[in-house]
C-alpha positions in Angstrom: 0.0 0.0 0.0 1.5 3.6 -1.0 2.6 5.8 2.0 -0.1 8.5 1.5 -2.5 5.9 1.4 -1.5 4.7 5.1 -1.4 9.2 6.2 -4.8 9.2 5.0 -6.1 6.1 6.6 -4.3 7.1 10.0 -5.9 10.4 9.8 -9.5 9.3 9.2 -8.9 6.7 11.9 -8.3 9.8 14.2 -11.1 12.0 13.1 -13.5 9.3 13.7 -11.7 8.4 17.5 -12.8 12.3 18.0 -16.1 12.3 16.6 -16.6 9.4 18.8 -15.7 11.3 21.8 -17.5 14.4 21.3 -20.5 12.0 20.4 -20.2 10.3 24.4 -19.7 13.9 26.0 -22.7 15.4 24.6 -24.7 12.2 24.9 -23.8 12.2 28.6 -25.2 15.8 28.4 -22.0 17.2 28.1 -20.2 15.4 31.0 -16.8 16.8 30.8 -18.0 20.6 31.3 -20.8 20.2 33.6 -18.7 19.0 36.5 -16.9 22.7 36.8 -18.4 23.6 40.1 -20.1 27.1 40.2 -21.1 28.2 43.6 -25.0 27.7 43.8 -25.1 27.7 40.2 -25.2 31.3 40.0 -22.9 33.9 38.7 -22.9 36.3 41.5 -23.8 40.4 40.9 -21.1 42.9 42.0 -22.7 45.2 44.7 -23.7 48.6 42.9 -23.8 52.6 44.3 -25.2 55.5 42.2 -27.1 58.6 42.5 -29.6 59.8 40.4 -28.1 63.7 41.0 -24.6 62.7 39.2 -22.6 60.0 37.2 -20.0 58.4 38.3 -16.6 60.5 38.0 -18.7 63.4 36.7 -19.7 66.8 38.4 -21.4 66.7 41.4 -24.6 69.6 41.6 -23.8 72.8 44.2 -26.9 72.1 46.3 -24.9 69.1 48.0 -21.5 71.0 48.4 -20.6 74.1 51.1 -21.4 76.2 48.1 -25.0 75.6 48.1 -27.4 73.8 50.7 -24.3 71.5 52.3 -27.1 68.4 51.8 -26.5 64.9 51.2 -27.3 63.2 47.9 -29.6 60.9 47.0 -28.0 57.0 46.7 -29.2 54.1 45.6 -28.0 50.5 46.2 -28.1 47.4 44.6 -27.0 43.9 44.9 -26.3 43.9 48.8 -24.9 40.6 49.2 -27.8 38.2 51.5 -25.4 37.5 53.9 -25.0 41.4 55.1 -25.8 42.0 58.1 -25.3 45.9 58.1 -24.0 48.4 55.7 -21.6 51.2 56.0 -20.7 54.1 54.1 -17.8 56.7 54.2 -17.3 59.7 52.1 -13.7 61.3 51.3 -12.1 63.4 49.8 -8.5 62.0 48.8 -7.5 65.1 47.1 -7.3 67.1 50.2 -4.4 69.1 50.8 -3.5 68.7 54.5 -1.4 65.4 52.9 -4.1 62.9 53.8 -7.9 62.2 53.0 -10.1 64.5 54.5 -13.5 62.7 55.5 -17.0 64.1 54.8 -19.4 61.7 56.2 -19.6 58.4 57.9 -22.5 56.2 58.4 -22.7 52.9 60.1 -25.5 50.1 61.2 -27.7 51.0 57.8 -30.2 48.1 57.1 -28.4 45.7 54.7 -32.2 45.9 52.7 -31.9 49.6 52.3 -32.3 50.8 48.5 -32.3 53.9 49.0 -31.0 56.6 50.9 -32.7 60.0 50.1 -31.4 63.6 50.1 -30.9 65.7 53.1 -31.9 62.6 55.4 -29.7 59.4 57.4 -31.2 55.8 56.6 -33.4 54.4 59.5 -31.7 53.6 62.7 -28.0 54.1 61.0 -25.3 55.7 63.1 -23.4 58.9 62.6 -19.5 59.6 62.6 -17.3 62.6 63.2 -16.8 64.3 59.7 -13.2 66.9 59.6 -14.4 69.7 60.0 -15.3 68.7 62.7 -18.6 67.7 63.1 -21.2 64.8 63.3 -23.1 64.1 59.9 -22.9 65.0 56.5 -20.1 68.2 55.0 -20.3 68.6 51.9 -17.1 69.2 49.3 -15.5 71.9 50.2 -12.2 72.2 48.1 -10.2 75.8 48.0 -11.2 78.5 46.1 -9.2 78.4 42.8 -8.4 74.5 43.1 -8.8 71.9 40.5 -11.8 69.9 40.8 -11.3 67.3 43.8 -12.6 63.4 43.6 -15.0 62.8 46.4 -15.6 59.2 47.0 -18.6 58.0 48.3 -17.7 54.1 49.7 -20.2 51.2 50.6 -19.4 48.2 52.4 -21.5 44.9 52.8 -20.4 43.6 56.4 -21.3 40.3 58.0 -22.3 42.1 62.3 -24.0 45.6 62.9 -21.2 47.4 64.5 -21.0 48.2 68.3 -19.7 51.7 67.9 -21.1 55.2 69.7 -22.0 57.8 67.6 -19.6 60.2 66.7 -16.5 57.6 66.0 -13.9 58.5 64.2 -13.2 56.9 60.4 -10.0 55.4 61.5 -12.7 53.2 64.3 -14.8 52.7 61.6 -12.3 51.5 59.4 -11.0 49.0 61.7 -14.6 47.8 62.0 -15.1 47.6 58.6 -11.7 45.7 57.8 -12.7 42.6 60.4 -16.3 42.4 59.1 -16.2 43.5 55.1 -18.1 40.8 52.8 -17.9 43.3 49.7 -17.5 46.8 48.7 -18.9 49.4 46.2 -17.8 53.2 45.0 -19.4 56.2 43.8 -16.8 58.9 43.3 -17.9 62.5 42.4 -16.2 65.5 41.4 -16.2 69.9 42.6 -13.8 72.1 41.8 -13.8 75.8 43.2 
């Protein structure tokens, strides 16, 4: 028999060894695949901030900065993982020029179900921190006069306890809190300039 003869023989021999197997795996509803585990079957959703009053990295309105009413936006959250127990939220300003991030608002204990947080108001039996300037609640951006526009991140965190904490704790208090008990995180950042 001539030596191409033998090539082609081997190499329908091999095609129909691996039409063969493909024919078994999807038989066996496609056996080799379907034993990747996925957790619960489900791809899970990342935890999601935004306000309906800016975009995300774009310019946040004067009525919420020192400039105009000094009032908190409005937020909404999605995906809080099922296993939160509480949420907490800080807001910062990492641009701040007294060399380290100067904090606008901290919030603790909010109800891991809560959608929403409205404007000029504190979720439902949530807990306030010290702000820097210093006081307890929300300050708004406040950047120099004359300075480029600062990034003010608003930061969520899915935790697995409510947090035993008085009110008026300080963001590093909160932080250790948040570092022992953090399931997941989210970030809305916003932007003033002066």
């Amino acid at each position: 028999m001539p030596k191409f003869a033998i090539i082609i023989l081997i190499f329908i021999a091999v095609g129909a060894i691996i039409a063969a197997i493909f024919t078994v795996a999807i038989s066996r509803k496609n056996y080799f695949f379907s034993n990747i585990p996925i957790a619960n079957n489900q791809i899970s959703e990342n935890m999601i901030l935004t306000s309906p009053s800016f975009n995300n990295d774009a310019d946040i309105p004067t009525k919420f900065t020192c400039d105009g009413g000094d009032i908190n936006p409005e937020l909404h959250v999605q995906n809080v993982p099922e296993e939160a127990k509480s949420l907490a939220l800080i807001m910062d300003d990492p641009d701040a020029t007294r060399g380290r991030s100067f904090t606008h608002w901290l919030v603790w204990n909010i109800n891991p179900e809560t959608t929403l947080i409205k404007q000029e108001s504190v979720p439902p039996g949530s807990v306030e921190g010290k702000n820097d300037f210093p006081a307890v609640g929300y300050g708004g951006p406040c950047p120099p006069q004359g300075s480029a526009p600062h990034h003010y991140h608003f930061k969520l965190y899915a935790l697995d306890e409510m947090l035993d904490l008085p009110s008026g704790s300080s963001k590093s208090l909160l932080e250790a809190e948040i570092d022992k008990h953090l399931i997941t995180q989210a970030e809305l950042v916003g932007l003033y300039g002066r």
